[in-house]
C-alpha positions, 0 to 999 in steps of 0.5 A, spaced: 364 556 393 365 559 400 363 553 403 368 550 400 372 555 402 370 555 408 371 547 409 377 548 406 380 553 411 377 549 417 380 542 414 387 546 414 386 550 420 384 543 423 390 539 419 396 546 423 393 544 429 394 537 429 401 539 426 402 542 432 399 539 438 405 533 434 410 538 435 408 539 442 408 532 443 414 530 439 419 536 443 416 533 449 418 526 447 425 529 446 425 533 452 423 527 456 429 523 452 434 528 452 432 527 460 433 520 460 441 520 456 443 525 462 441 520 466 444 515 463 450 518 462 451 520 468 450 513 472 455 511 466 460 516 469 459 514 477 459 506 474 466 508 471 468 511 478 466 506 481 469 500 478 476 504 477 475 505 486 474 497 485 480 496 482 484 501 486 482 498 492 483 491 489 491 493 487 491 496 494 489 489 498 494 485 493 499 489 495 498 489 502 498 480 501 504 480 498 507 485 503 504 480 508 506 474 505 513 477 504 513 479 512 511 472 513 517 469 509 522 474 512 520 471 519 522 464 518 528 467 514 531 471 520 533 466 525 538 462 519 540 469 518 541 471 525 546 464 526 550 466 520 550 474 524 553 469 530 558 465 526 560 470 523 561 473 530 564 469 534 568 467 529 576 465 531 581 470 529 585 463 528 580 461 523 579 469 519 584 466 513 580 459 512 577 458 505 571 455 509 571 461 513 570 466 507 565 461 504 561 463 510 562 471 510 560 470 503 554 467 504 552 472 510 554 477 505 549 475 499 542 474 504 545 482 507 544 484 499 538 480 498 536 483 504 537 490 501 534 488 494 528 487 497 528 493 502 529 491 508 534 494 513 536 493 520 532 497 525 539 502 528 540 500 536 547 501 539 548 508 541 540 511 539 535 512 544 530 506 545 523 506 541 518 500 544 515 501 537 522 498 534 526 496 540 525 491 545 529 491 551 531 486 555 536 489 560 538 495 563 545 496 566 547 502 570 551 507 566 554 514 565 549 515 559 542 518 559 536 513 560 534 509 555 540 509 550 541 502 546 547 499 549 547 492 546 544 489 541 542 482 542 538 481 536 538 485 530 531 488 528 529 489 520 524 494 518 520 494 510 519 500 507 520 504 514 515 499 518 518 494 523 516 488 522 521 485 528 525 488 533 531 489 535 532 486 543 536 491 546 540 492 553 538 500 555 542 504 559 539 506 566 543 512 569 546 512 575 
């Protein structure tokens, strides 16, 4: 009966240390896929963050070809613009009260609000000091003020948002 005993013990003692020796290897299993679902979760995390800076930098480049397109248009705008500034300019004291007249002052007054609707503004000139960045002088003239004050503006020149996408052709004082 101690044999069977004895056998029975050894059986058992046997059975606990394959239990155990699959313990072992089970938590070593687990560590290692506990391992694995970090590194998963963290390359899912860096993926995220890749593809939102894609997305950002996808937004930001449309936003600049759209901001080009739209310089591009205001460009071959301008000159229609700037003969409305010359009519309208040159126009004869006799003609001021002429239906046809106010017509035209209108329709100048219509592309200055869709101008500013679409956040362009005129480059400021006559009597600021030049800057090469927003003004292009084509003339200097002798004068009792400090150099390189605008004097004239020949050509109005338009920024968006602050940047100058055609400067203004100015005539700048050289003092005496």
């Amino acid at each position: 009966m101690e044999e069977k005993e004895q056998e029975k013990k050894e059986e058992e003692l046997k059975l606990l240390e394959e239990a155990w020796a699959e313990v072992a290897m089970l938590r070593e299993k687990l560590a290692q896929s506990e391992k694995e679902r970090e590194e998963f979760l963290d390359l899912s995390r860096r993926m995220k963050a890749d593809l939102a800076n894609v997305k950002k930098d996808q937004e930001k480049a449309m936003a600049g070809y759209v901001q080009l397109a739209i310089t591009e248009s205001l460009l071959k705008f301008f000159p229609v613009i700037d003969s409305f500034d010359l009519a309208v300019k040159h126009l004869p004291k006799d003609l001021e009260e002429n239906a046809w007249a106010k017509g035209i002052i209108s329709i100048k007054k219509q592309l200055d609000g869709v101008l500013k609707d679409m956040g362009v503004t005129s480059v400021p000139t006559v009597g600021e000091p030049f800057s090469p960045d927003m003004h292009d002088a084509i003339e200097h003239e002798e004068s009792d003020k400090d150099d390189g004050i605008i004097l004239e503006e020949y050509q109005r020149g338009y920024m968006v948002k602050g940047k100058v996408i055609r400067p203004a052709t100015v005539k700048i004082s050289q003092k005496k």
